[in-house]
C-alpha positions in Angstrom: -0.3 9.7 19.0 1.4 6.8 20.2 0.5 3.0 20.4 1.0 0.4 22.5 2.4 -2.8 21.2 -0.8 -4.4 21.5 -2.4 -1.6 19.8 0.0 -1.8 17.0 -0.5 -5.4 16.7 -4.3 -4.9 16.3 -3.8 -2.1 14.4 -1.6 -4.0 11.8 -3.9 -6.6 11.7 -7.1 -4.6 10.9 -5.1 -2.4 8.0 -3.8 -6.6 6.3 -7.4 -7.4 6.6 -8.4 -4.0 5.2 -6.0 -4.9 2.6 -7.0 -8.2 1.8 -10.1 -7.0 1.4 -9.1 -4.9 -1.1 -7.3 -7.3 -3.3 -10.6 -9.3 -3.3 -12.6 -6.8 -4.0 -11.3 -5.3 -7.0 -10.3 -6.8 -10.5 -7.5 -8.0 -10.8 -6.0 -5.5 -13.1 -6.8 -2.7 -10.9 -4.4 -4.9 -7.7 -1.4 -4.5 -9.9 1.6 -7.4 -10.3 2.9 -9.7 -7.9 6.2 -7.7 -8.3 4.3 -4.1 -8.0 2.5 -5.0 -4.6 5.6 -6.6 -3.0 7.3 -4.1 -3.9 5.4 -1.3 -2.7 3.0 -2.4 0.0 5.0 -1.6 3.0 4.8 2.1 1.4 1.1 2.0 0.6 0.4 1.6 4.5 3.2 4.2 5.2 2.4 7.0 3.3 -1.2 6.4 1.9 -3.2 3.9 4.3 -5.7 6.8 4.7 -6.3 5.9 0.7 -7.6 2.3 1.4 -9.4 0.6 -0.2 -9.6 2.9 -3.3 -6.6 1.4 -5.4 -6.5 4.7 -7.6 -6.1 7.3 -4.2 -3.5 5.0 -3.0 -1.8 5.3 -6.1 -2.1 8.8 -6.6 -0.8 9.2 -3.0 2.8 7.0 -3.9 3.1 9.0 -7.0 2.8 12.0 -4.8 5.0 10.3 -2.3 8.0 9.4 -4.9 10.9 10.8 -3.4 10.2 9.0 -0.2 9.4 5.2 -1.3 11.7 2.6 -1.4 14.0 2.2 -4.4 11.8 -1.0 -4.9 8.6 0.6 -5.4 10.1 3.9 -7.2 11.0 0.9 -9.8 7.8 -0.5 -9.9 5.8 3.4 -9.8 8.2 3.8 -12.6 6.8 0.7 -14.8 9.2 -1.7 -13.6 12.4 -0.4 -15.0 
């Protein structure tokens, strides 16, 4: 299925407010470090936006997803090393 850029744009909008939601919602543990959620947020909504809000899906889904994230999240999956 394909979108329109006006589509895309709501789209993108709802899944950040979906997001943000999420990061209120939850303790703070749970959202992760500055440096894992920059550095693997554009993957969460890649491969695993099905998974939101539930923090521990979307996490199951990137480690399931390894091979395909950016080196900067594989890093930060990896414990930041």
């Amino acid at each position: 299925m394909t979108f329109g850029i006006g589509a895309r744009i709501v789209l993108s909008a709802a899944m950040g407010a979906a997001m943000l939601g999420v990061l209120a919602a939850t303790p703070a543990a749970a959202q992760g470090t500055v440096a894992q959620r920059q550095g693997c947020e554009g993957d969460a909504f890649k491969f695993c936006s099905q998974y939101i809000p539930w923090v521990h899906q979307i996490e199951n889904c990137l480690y399931k997803n390894m091979k395909k994230l950016s080196p900067a999240c594989q890093v930060q999956m990896r414990g930041g090393k």
